[in-house]
N, C-alpha and C positions, 0 to 999 in steps of 0.2 A: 532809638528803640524800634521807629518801625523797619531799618534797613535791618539789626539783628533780626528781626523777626520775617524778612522778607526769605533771605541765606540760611535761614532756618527750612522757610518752605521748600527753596532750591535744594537744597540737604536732601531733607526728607520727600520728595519727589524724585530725587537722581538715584535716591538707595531704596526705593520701591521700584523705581526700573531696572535696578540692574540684579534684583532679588526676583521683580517677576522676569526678567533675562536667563538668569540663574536655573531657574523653574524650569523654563520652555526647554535650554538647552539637557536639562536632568530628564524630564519627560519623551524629548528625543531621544537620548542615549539610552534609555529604558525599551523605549519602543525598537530600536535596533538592535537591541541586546534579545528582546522578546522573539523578536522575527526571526535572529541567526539562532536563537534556540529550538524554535520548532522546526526549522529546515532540517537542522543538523538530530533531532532526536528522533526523523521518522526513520534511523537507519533502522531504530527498533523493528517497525514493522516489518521492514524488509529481512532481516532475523529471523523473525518468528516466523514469517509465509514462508520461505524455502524449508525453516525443518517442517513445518507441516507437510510440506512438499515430498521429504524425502522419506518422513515418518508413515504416511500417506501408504505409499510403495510397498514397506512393507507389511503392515497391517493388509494391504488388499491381497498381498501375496501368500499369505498365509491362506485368507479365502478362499482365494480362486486357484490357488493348486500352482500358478505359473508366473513367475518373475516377469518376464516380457510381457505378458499382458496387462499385469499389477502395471506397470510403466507406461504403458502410451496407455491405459484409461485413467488413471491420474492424471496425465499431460494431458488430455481431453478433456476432464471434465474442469480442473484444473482454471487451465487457460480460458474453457468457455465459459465460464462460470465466473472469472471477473472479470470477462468481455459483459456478458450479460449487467452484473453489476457493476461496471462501467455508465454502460449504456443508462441504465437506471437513473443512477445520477447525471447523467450526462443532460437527460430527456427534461426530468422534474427539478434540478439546483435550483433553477430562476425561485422556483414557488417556496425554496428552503430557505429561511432567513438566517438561519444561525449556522451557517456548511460545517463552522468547526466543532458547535456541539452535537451535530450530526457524527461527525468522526469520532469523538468519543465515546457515542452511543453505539458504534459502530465496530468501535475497538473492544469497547468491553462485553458486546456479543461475542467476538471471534473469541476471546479469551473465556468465555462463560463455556463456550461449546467445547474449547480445548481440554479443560476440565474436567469434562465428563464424555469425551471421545475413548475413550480404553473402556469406560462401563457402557457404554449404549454399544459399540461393535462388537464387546463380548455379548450380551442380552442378545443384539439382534442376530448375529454370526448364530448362536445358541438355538436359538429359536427357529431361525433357517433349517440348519441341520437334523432338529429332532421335528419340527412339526413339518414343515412346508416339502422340503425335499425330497421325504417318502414319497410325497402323495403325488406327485409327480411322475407324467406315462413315459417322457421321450426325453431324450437327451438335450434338443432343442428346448425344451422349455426349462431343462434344470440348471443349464446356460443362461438361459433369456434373465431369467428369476438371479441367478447368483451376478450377474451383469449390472441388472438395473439395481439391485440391493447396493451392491460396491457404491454404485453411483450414486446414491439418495443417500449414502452415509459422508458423502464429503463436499456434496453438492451445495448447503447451507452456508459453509465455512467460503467455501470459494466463491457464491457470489458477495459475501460481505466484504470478503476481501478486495475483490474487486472495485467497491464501494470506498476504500482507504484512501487513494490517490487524487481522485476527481474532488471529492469531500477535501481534503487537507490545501489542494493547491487553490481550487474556489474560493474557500476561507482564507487564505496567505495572500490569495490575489487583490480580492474584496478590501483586506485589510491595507496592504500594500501594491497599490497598482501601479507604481513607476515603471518594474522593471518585471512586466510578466515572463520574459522566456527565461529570464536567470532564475524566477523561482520555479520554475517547471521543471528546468535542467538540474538544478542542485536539489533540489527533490528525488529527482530518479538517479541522480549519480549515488546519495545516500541510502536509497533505500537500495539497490543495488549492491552497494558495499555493503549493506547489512546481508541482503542474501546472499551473497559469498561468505562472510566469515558464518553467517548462519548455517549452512549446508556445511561447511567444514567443519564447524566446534558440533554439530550434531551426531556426524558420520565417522570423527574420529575423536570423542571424545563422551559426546553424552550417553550415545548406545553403550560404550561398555561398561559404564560406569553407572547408570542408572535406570538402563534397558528402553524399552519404547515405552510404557507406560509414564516412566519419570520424565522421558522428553518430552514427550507430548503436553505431561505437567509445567515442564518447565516454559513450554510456547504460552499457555495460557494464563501461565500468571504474569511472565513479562507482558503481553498482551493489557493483561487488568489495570498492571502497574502502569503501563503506557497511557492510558485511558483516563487513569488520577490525576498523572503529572501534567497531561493537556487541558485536562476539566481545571487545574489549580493554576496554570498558567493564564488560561482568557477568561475565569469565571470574572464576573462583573463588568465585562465589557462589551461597550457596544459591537456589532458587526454593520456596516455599512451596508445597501443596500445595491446591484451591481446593475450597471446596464450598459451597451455597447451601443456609443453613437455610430450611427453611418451615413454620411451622406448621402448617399442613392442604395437604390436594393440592390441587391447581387445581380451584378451582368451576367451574360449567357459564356463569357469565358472564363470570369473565377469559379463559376456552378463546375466548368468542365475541367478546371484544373484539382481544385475541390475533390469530383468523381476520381480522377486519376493519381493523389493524392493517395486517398483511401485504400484504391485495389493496390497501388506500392505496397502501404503498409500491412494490408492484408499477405499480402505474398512473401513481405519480408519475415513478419509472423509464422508462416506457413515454414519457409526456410529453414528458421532458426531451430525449430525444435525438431525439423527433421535431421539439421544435422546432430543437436542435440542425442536423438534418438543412437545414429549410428556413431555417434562418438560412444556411446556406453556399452554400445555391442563391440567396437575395438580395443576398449580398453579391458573388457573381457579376457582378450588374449593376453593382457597384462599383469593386471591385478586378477588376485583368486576372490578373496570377498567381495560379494556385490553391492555390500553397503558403500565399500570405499571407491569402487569404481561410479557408482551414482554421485557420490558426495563430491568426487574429485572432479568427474564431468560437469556439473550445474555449479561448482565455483569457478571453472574457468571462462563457463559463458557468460556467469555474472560477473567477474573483474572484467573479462574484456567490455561488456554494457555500461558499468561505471567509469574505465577509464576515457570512452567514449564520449559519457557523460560531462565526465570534469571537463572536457576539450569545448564541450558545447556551452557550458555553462557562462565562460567569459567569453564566447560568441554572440551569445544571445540576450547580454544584458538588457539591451535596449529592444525596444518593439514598434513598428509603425502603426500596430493598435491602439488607440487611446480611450482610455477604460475611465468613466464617471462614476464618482463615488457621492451618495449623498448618505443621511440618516438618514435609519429604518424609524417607520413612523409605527 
């Protein structure tokens, strides 16, 4: 009786481990399944920023009387504008415990503002024209005035935007720090691919079918949606707490490689959207609509940034940073 009862225990011991076995490997496969889903769902964002981008253009152009100018002060305020909310997060993440419900709060601003972007630039377009404009002596100030308006009407949107990238990989990093440059790299390959078919499915398909207002609608409810389906995927879960070991401070030549780093990508930066710029002055002589020459130009410099991306992505799986993860207390 007591050897049955012994082989009983054995039994029942081998099939509680191989059930909590069971477990560990279903909670792994969850958690992998979780992480390639949010890599793979920010293309969304990357979607909606370029039609803002290109929806942007022409709302300002109507303003401002001039196509080429509507264009590089969008690129301007644009780009600096999620440099600045870059930087933002970049500055305060440490103090942020939760990065990914930051991006949700973060997304369903841009999509709140998207919403109500055709009623606030008609109100304020309106209001410019009949009260402000008159009253106005010089030429210079009816520039200066219709200038910084443009720019306060998109300036909001762009630095939250900017706030989407640092936010989402923070959180993905936090949560999974094995292999930080492969989630940094398949992040920007995706959202990249999103703003290529985004500037195309807006420029040759949404405008004529449901004008700027209905695109503009349609950036911000995807937006909203995007923001659910994140809030439903990490609700209830812890985010770890991030810290970077280093064994000594920074020497005086990674400070100067660091510096030189920077002003690359600075410059690179700079580059890119000037050719940007005169690729849509050339395609001008191409194409006759200037929506489709905008649209056509900002998807070809967004495939070439994602194909780029993909290349780096299984370059960079691995990292000689090693990133400490504990509970947030």
């Amino acid at each position: 009786m007591r050897q049955l009862s012994s082989v009983y225990v054995i039994l029942y011991c081998a099939g509680a481990k191989v059930d909590n076995d069971c477990k560990s490997c279903m909670h792994i496969l969850d958690d992998s399944v979780r992480r390639r889903f949010l890599l793979g769902v920010f293309v969304v964002s990357g979607f909606t920023g370029l039609i803002y981008e290109s929806i942007w253009s022409h709302y300002l152009k109507l303003f401002l009387g001039h196509a080429a100018y509507a264009q590089s002060l969008v690129l301007a305020i644009f780009m600096g504008g999620m440099a600045l909310g870059s930087w933002a997060i970049a500055h305060y993440s440490l103090r942020i415990r939760q990065l990914l419900w930051g991006y949700v709060l973060v997304e369903g601003l841009i999509g709140l503002l998207g919403l109500f972007f055709h009623q606030i630039f008609v109100a304020a377009t309106n209001f410019a024209f009949a009260s402000v404009i008159p009253t106005l002596q010089s030429t210079f100030m009816i520039h200066a005035y219709k200038w910084s308006l443009a720019a306060l009407l998109i300036l909001p949107q762009s630095v939250l935007l900017g706030m989407t990238f640092p936010l989402i990989s923070g959180g993905l990093i936090r949560r999974w720090p094995a292999r930080p440059g492969e989630t940094l790299a398949t992040l920007y390959f995706t959202n990249s691919l999103g703003a290529a078919i985004g500037v195309l499915i807006s420029g040759f398909v949404l405008i004529k079918s449901v004008g700027l207002p209905g695109t503009i609608l349609t950036a911000g409810i995807l937006n909203i949606a995007l923001a659910l389906v994140i809030w439903a995927t990490v609700r209830g879960q812890q985010e770890p707490t991030f810290a970077l070991h280093a064994a000594s401070g920074p020497s005086p030549v990674t400070d100067r490689l660091a510096t030189w780093f920077t002003v690359a990508a600075f410059l690179t930066g700079a580059a890119s959207f000037m050719y940007e710029l005169g690729w849509i002055r050339m395609l001008s002589l191409v194409l006759e609509a200037r929506h489709i020459r905008l649209s056509s130009c900002s998807a070809r410099s967004s495939s070439a940034w994602h194909s780029a991306d993909c290349m780096c992505a299984g370059a960079s799986s691995t990292s000689p940073i090693r990133w400490h993860t504990s509970p947030t207390s």
